[in-house]
N, C-alpha and C positions, 0 to 999 in steps of 0.2 A: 426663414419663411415657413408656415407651418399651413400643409396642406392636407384637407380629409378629402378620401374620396370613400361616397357611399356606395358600394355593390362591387364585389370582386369577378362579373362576367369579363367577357370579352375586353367592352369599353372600358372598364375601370382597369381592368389589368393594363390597358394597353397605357393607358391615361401614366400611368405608374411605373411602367418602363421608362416611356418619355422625360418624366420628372426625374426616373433618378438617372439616366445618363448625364442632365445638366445638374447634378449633384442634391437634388431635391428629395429624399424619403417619406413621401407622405404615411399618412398614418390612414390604414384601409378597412372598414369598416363592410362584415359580410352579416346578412341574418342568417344566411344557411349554415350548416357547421363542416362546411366541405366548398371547395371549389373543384363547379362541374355543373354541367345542366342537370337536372332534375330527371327533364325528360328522356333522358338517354336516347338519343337519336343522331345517323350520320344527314351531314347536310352536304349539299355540292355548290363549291363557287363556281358559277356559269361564266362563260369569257361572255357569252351573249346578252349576259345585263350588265358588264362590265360600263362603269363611264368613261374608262380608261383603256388602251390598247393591250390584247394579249391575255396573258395569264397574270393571274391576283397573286398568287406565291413571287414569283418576279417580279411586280410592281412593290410587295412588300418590302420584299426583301432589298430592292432598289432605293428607295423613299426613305423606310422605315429601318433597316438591318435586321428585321426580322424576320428571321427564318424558320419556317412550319414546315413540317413535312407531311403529307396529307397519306392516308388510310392505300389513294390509290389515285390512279389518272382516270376522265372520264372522257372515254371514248366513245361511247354511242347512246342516244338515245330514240328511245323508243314512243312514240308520241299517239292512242289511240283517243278518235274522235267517237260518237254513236255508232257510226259506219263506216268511217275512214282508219286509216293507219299510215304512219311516215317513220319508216329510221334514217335518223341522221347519225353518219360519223365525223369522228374527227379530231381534233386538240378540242376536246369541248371544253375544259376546267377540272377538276379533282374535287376528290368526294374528302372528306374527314369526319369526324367523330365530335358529339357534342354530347358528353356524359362525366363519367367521373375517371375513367381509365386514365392511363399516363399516359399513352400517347393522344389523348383529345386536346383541342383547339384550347382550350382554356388552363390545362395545364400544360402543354407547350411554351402557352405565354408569359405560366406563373415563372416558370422556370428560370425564364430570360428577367423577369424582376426580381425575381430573391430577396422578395422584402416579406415579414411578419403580418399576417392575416389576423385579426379580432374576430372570429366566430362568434356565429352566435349570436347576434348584436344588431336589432335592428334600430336602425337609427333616421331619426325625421332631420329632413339638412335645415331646416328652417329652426329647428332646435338648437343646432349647434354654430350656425353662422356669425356668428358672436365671439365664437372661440377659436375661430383658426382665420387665417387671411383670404384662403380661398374652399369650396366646399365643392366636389364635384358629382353632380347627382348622376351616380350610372347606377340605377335602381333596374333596370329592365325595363320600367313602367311609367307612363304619365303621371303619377298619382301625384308629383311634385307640381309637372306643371298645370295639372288641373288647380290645385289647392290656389295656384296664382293665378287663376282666369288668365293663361297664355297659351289652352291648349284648343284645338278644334278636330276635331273629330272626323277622320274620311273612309274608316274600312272598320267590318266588325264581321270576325268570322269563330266558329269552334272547331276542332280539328280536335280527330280522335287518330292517336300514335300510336299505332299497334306493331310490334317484333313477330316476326312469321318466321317457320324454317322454310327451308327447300334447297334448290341447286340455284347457287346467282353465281352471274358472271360479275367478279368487283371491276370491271370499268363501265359499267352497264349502268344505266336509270330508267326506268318507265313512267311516263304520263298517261291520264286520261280527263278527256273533259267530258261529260253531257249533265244537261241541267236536269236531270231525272234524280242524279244523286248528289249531284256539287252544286246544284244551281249555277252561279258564274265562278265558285273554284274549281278545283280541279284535287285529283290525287296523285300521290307520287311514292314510287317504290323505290329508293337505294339499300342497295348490301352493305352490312358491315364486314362480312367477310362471305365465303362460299357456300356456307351453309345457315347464315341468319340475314336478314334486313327489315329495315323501315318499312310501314306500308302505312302513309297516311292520308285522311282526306280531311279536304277545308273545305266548309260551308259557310256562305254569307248569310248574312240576315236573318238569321232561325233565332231560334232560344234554344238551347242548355237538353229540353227534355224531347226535341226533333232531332236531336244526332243520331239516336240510335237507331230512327227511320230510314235514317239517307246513308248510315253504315248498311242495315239491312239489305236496299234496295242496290247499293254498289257491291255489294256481295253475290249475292243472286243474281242483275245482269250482268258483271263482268266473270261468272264463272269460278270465283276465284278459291283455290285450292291449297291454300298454303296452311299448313297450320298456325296456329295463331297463338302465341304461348303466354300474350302480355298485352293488355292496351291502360292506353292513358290520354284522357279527356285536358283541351286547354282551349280557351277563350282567348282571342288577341283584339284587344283595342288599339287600333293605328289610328294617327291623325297628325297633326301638322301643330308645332310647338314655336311661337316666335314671340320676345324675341328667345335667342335661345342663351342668354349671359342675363343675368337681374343681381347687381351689385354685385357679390362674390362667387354667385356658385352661378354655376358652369350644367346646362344638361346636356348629354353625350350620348349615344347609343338609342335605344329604344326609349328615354327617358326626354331626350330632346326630338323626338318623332321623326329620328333620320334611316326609318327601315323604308322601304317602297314597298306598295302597294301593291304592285303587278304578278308577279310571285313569289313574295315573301323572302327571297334571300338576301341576308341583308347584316350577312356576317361583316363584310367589307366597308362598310359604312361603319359600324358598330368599333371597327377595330380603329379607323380610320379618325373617325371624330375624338377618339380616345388619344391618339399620337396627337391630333389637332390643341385639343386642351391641352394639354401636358407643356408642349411648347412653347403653346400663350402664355398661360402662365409664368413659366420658367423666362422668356424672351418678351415680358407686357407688351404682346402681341393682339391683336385683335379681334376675339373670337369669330361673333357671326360673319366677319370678313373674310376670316381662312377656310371655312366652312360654306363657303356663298354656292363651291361648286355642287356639294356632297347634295344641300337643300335644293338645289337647280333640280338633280337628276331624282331625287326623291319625288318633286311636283312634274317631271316629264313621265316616271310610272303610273304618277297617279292620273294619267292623261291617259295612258295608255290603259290602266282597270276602267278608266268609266267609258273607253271605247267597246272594251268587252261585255261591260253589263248588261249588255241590252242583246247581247247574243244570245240567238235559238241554236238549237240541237241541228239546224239543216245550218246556221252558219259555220258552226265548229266544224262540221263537215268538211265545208268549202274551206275552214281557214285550213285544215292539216291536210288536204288536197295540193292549196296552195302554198306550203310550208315544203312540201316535197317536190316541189319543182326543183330541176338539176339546178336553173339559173338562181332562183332564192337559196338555195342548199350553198352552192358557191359564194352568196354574196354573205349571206347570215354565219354561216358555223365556220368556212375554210379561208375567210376572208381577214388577214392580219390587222387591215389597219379597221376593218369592220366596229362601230361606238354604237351604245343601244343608243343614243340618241337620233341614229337612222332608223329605227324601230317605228318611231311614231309615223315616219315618212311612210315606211312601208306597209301599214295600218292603213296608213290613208288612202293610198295608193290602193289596196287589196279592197277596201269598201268602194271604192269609187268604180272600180273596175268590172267587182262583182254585182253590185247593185246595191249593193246595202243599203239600207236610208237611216237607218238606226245606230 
């Protein structure tokens, strides 16, 4: 059986594990000349957007055998609204590393494949579908299934990733929302170790040459003092990819529009649809069918962003007012069997109660 997979991230790696424990080597095709994010930045798996019960590292590692070991555990986070402020503790999820180092997510995972990378090589799957049996698009990006009118469009944001020094506590993250500088995203601070971290912010619906206004103005109202030794601009088009199989190739990760929209992490998806292909394949299993859940919880965030969008500065307030309640704190962060798919309930639940009408 001869298998290409285009894009050595997360999904394609993981796509590639899969294949070759059922004796499968595909043949894996990178344009970058390195496997790593680009952007160098650590990301945290949340148990709170979890679809599944628990920690993501033990679901992996349950499911899939794969075992990651993450940067650090995340114990608390910090949540600032315009006016408001909430820390929550707890088993929140673990922070890890998306860059080029050895210990990141991406080379963790090459590790466990030990199969030969093509650098260098960008390759269109529609080019080569003709020459292998199955062709699996983990590009990072729609651009596949745009070119096949299968893709629709639902979030469009830029996010400028800047490296700061200071003093971080590595089980620690910070949020902030107000529409003065995120409109309806938000920013978030993780450490990569104790003396560097992430600080980034995502903005909807602007152009390319309004970033540096809404950097500006999050800088100056949020006070912020860190030095800042590096940033890096990135645009993300998200939307919804179906179907997600068209004759032989396969899209998976970001490629098949299975990140969510709510706040962006969407490493678990990304790794998850990658084990999902690899199977099918290997087991002429059924793609969009083994995937029906992953798509479920993708369209339940995206339920969950366009509740947010119509948030003012006095709502965000009220929402991390309401986020810090003992009883929600109990039910959301320290709560086991706790699925985001109670998320939307309690959405609903928080507008209805608050007054919201929007």
């Amino acid at each position: 059986m001869k298998v290409a997979i285009v894009g050595a991230g997360l999904s394609g790696l993981s796509c590639a594990y899969a294949l070759k424990k059922h004796g499968i080597h595909p043949v894996i095709f990178e344009k970058e000349s390195h496997i790593g994010d680009l952007l160098d930045h650590p990301v945290a798996m949340l148990r709170i957007v979890n679809r599944f019960q628990g920690s993501a590292v033990k679901y992996l590692k349950k499911h899939y055998r794969l075992s990651l070991t993450p940067v650090s555990p995340l114990k608390e986070i910090t949540m600032f609204g315009p006016h408001k402020k909430t820390v929550v503790r707890g088993a929140l999820g673990h922070i890890f590393k998306k860059n080029e180092d050895h210990d990141s997510l991406e080379k963790q995972i090459a590790r466990h494949v030990n199969l030969p990378v093509t650098f260098n090589r960008y390759v269109n799957p529609l080019d080569i579908k003709n020459h292998y049996d199955y062709i699996v698009c983990a590009s990072g990006n729609c651009g596949l299934a745009k070119a096949l009118n299968i893709f629709t469009p639902s979030f469009n944001c830029f996010s400028r990733l800047s490296t700061v020094l200071g003093h971080f506590d590595t089980t620690a993250m910070k949020m902030w929302v107000n529409t003065e500088y995120a409109k309806n995203g938000y920013v978030h601070l993780i450490p990569y170790d104790q003396n560097k971290a992430c600080l980034a912010l995502s903005v909807n619906d602007i152009s390319y040459h309004e970033l540096d206004f809404y950097w500006k103005q999050f800088l100056e109202k949020e006070k912020i003092q860190y030095k800042i030794i590096e940033t890096r601009d990135w645009e993300s088009n998200l939307g919804f990819v179906s179907p997600l199989q068209i004759d032989n190739m396969y899209m998976i990760g970001n490629a098949g529009g299975l990140v969510g929209t709510f706040l962006g992490f969407g490493a678990i998806n990304a790794i998850e649809s990658g084990f999902i292909s690899g199977r099918c394949i290997a087991k002429n299993l059924h793609y969009p069918k083994r995937t029906a859940s992953i798509v479920k919880d993708v369209k339940m965030k995206y339920e969950l962003r366009q509740m947010m969008n119509g948030f003012d500065n006095k709502d965000y307030d009220r929402l991390i007012t309401f986020l810090g309640l003992p009883v929600i704190k109990q039910l959301l962060y320290n709560n086991p069997l706790y699925k985001i798919n109670q998320s939307a309930y309690i959405v609903k639940l928080y507008k209805r109660f608050m007054g919201i009408s929007h």
